[in-house]
TORLO-538471 format. One line per 2 residues: number of its first residue (from 0); for each residue x, y, z of N, C-alpha, C. Coordinates in Angstrom, 2 decimals, always signed. Layout:
# residues N
NUM) X,Y,Z,X,Y,Z,X,Y,Z | ...
***
This chain:
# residues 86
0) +21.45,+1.54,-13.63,+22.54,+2.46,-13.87,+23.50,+1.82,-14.87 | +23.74,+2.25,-15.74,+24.54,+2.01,-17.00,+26.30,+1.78,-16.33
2) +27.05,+1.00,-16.65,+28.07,+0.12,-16.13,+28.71,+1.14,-16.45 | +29.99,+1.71,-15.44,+30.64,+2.98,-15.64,+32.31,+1.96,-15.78
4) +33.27,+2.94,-16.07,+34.88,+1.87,-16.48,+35.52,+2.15,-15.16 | +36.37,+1.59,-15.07,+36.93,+1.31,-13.59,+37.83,+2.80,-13.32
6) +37.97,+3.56,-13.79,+37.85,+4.84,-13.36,+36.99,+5.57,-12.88 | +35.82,+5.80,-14.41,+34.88,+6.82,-13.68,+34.23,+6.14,-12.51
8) +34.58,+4.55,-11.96,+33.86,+4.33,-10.87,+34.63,+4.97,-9.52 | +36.07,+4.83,-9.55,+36.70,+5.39,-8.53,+36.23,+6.61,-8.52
10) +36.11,+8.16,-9.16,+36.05,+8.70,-9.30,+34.52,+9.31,-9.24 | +33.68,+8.49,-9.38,+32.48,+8.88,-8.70,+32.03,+8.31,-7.14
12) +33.05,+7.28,-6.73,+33.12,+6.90,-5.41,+33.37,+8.03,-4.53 | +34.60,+8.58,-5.39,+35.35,+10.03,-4.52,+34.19,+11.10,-4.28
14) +33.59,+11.41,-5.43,+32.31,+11.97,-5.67,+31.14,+12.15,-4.47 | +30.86,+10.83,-4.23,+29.79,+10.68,-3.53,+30.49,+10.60,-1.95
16) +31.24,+10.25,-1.79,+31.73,+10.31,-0.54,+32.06,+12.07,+0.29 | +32.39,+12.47,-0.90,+32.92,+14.00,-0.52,+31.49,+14.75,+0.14
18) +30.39,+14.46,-0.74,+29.08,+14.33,-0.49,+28.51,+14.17,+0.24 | +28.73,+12.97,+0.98,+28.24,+12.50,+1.98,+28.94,+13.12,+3.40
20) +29.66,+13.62,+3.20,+30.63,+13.98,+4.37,+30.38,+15.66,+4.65 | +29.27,+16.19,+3.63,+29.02,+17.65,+4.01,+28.88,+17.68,+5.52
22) +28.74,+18.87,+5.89,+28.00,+18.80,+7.46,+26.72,+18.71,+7.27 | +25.82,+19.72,+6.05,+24.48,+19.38,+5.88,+24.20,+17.75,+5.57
24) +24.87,+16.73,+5.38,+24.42,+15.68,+4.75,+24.65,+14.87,+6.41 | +26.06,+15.68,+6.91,+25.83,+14.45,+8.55,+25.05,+14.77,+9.40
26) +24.55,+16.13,+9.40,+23.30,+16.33,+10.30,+22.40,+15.57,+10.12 | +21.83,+15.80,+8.63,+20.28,+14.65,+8.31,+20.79,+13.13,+8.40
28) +22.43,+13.05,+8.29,+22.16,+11.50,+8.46,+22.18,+10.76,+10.12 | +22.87,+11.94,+11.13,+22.64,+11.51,+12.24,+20.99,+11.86,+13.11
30) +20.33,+12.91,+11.96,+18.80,+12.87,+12.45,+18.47,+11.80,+12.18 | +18.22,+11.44,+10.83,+17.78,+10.27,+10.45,+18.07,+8.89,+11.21
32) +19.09,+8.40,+11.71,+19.56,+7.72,+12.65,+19.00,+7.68,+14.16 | +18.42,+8.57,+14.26,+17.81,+9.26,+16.01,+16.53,+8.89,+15.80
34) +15.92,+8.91,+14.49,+13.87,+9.02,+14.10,+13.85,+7.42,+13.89 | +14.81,+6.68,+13.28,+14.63,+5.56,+13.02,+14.72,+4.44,+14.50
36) +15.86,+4.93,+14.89,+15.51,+4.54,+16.30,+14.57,+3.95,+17.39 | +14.27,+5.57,+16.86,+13.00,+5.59,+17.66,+12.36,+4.81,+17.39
38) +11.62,+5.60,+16.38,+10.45,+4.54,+15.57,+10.62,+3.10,+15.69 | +11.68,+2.07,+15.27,+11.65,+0.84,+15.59,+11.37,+0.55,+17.31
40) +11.66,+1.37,+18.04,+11.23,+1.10,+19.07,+9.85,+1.12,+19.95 | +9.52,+2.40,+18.86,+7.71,+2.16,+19.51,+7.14,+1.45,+18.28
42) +7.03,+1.22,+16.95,+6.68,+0.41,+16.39,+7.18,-0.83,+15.84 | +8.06,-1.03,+15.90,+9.16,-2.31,+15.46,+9.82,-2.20,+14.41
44) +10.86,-2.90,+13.72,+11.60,-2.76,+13.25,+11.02,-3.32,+11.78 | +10.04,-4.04,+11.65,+9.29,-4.41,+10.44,+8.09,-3.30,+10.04
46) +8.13,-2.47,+10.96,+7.10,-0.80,+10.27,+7.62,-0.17,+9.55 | +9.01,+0.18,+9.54,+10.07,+0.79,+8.79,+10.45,+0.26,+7.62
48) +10.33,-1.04,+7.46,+10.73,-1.54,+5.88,+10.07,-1.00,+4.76 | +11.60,-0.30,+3.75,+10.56,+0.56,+2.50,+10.30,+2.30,+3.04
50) +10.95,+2.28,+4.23,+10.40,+3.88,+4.48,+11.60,+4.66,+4.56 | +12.01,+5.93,+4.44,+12.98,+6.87,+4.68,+12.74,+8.07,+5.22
52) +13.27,+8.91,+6.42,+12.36,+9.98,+7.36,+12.92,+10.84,+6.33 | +11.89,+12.04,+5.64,+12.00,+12.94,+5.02,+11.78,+14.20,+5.81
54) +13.12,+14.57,+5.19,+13.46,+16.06,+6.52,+12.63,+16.91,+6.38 | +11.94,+17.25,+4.87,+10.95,+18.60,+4.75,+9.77,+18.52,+5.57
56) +9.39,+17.17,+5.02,+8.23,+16.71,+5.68,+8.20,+16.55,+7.30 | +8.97,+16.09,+7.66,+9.35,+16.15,+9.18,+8.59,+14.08,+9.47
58) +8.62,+13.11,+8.55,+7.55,+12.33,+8.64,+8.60,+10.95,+7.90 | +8.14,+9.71,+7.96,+8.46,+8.76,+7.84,+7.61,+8.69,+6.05
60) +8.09,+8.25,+4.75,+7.71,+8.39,+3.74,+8.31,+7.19,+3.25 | +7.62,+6.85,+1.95,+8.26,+5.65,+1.29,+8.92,+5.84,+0.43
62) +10.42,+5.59,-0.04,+11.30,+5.50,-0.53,+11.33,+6.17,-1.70 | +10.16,+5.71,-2.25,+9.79,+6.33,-3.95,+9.05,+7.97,-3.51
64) +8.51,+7.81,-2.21,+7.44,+9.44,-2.75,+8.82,+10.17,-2.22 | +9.66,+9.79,-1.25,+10.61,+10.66,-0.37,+11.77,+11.10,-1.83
66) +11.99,+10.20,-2.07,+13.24,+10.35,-3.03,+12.68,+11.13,-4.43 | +11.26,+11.28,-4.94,+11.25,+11.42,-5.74,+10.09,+12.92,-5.64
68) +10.55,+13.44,-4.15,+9.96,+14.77,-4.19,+8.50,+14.63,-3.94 | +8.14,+13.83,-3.73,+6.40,+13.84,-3.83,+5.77,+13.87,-4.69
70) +6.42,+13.37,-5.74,+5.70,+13.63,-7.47,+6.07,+14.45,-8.38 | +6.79,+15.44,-7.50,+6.98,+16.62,-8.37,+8.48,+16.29,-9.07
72) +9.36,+15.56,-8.51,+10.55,+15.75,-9.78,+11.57,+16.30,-8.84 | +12.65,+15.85,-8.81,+13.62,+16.19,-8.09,+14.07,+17.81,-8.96
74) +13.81,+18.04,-9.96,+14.51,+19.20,-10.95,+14.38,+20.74,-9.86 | +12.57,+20.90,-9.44,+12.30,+21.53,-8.54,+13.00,+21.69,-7.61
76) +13.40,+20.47,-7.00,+13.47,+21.00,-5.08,+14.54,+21.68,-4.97 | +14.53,+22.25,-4.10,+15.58,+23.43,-3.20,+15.20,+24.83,-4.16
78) +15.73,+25.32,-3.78,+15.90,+27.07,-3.95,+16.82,+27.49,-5.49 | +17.83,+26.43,-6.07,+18.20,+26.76,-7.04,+16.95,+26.50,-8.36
80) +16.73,+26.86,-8.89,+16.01,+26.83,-9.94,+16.63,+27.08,-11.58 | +17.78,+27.82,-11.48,+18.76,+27.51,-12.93,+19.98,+27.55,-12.35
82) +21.01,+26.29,-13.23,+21.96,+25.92,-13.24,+22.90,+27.40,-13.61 | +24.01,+27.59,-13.00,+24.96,+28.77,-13.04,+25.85,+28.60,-14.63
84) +25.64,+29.36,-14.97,+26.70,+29.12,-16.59,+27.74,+29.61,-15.94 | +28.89,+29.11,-16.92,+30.49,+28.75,-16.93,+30.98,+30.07,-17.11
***
């Protein structure tokens, strides 16, 4: 990630936090919290390294296929498909 100036960093801090604080984003993060759990508990806590539970999938995935859509490109996912003009 290209070094941002000590503004746009505050300012994308604010960003991502506002973000993170959706209700859609604390649901999946307190699911996510409940699967991981688990999982370290019936398989240990070294099965999970490198993995992230992907909500579509309903499944434990690795970091790169989860985050990056399964190949397809984050541009795809969800239901919007064109950006709203101004």
């Amino acid at each position: 990630m290209p070094y941002l100036s000590p503004q746009a960093k505050r300012d994308k801090a604010k960003r991502d936090l506002k973000a993170a604080k959706t209700p859609a984003r604390r649901k999946k993060k307190a699911e996510n919290q409940r699967k991981r759990r688990a999982a370290a508990k019936k398989h240990g806590k070294s099965w999970l390294t490198g993995k992230d539970y992907d909500h579509d999938d309903k499944r434990f995935e690795s970091v790169k296929a989860n985050r990056g859509n399964d190949g397809k490109g984050t541009k795809k996912e969800g239901k919007k498909t064109k950006r709203k003009k101004k």
